[in-house]
C-alpha positions as CSV (number, residue, x, y, z in Angstrom):
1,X,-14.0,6.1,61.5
2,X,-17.2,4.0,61.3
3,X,-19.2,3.3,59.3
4,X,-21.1,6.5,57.7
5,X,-23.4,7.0,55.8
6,X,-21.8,9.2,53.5
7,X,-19.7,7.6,50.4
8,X,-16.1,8.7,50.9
9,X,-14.0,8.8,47.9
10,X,-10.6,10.9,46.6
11,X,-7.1,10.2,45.4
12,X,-4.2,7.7,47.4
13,X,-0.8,8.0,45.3
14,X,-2.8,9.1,42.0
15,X,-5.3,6.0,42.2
16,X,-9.2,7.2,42.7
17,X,-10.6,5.1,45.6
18,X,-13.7,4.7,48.0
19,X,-12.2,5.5,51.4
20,X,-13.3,2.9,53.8
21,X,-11.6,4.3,57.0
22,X,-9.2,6.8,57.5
23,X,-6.9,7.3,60.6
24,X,-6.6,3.9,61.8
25,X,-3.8,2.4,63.6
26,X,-2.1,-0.7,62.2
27,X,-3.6,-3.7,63.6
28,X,-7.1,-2.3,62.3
29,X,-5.3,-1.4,59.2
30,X,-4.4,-5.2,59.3
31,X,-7.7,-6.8,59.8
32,X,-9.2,-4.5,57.1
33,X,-6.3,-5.2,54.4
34,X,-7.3,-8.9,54.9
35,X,-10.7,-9.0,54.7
36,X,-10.8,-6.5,51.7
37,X,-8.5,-8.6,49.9
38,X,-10.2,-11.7,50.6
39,X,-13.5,-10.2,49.0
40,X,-11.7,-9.4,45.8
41,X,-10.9,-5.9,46.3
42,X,-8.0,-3.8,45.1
43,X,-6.3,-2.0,48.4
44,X,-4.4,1.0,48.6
45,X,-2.8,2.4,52.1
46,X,-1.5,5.5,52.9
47,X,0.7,6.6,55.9
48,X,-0.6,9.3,57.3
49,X,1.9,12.0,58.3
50,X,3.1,12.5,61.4
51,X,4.0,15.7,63.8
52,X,6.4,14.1,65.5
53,X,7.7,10.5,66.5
54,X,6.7,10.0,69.0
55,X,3.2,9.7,67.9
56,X,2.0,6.4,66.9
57,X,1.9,6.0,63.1
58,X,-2.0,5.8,61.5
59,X,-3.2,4.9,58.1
60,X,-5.8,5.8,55.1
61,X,-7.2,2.5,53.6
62,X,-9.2,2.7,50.5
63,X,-10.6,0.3,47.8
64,X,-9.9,1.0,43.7
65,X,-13.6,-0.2,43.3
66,X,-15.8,3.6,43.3
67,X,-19.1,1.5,43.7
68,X,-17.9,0.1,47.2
69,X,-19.6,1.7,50.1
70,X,-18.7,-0.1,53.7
71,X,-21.7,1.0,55.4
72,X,-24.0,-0.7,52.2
73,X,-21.6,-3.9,52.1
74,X,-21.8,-5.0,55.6
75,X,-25.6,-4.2,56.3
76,X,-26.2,-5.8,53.2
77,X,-24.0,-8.6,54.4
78,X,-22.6,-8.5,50.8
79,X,-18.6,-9.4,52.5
80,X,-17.8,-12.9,53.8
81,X,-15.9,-13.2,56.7
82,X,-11.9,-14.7,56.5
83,X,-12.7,-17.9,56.8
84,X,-15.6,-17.7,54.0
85,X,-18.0,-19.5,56.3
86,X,-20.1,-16.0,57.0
87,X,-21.1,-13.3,56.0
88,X,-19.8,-9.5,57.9
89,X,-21.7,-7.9,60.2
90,X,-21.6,-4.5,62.1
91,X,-19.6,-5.8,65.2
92,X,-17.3,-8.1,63.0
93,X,-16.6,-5.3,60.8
94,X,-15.7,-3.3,63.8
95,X,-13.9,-6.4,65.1
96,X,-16.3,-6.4,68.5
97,X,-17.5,-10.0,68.3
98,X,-16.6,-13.0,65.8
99,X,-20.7,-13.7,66.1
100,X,-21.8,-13.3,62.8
101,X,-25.4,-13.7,64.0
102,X,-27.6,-12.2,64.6
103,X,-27.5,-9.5,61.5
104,X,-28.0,-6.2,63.3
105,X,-29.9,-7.0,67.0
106,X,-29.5,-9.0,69.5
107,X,-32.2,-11.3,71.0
108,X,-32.4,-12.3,74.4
């Protein structure tokens, strides 16, 4: 899922959260657990169920904070990066490029 403009929010294991992405495989699940928690926020996961076994397993992350909106954060560069040097952008948020610069184009 990426980042949308709509503000995603429902129930994981009776706890109302913002969704921030929904049918992600671990390692993304991974990356997003740590940098949510490293900004402070309370994270939820959910295993998604699966048809069978042979299909890889996928996750429902969400925050307990209801004002956080992942499109808002990261073009508002309001998230620091995991070694609190930066601030996220679009293609560190989608783990593309550890670049945290430029903000949202790229100059030649």
């Amino acid at each position: 899922m990426a980042l949308a403009g709509k503000h995603l929010f429902g129930s994981i294991e009776d706890q109302r959260v913002t969704f921030v992405e929904k049918k992600i495989e671990e390692a993304r699940k991974d990356f997003l657990t740590k940098l949510l928690k490293f900004n402070n926020f309370k994270v939820i996961i959910q295993e998604e169920k699966r048809k069978n076994e042979e299909e890889p397993q996928l996750y429902t992350i969400g925050v307990t904070d209801m004002t956080f909106h992942p499109t808002i954060w990261v073009f508002e560069r309001r998230l620091k990066t995991l070694d609190g040097k930066y601030k996220v952008n679009q293609d560190y948020w989608n783990q593309l490029s550890e670049d945290t610069k430029p903000q949202y184009w790229k100059n030649s």
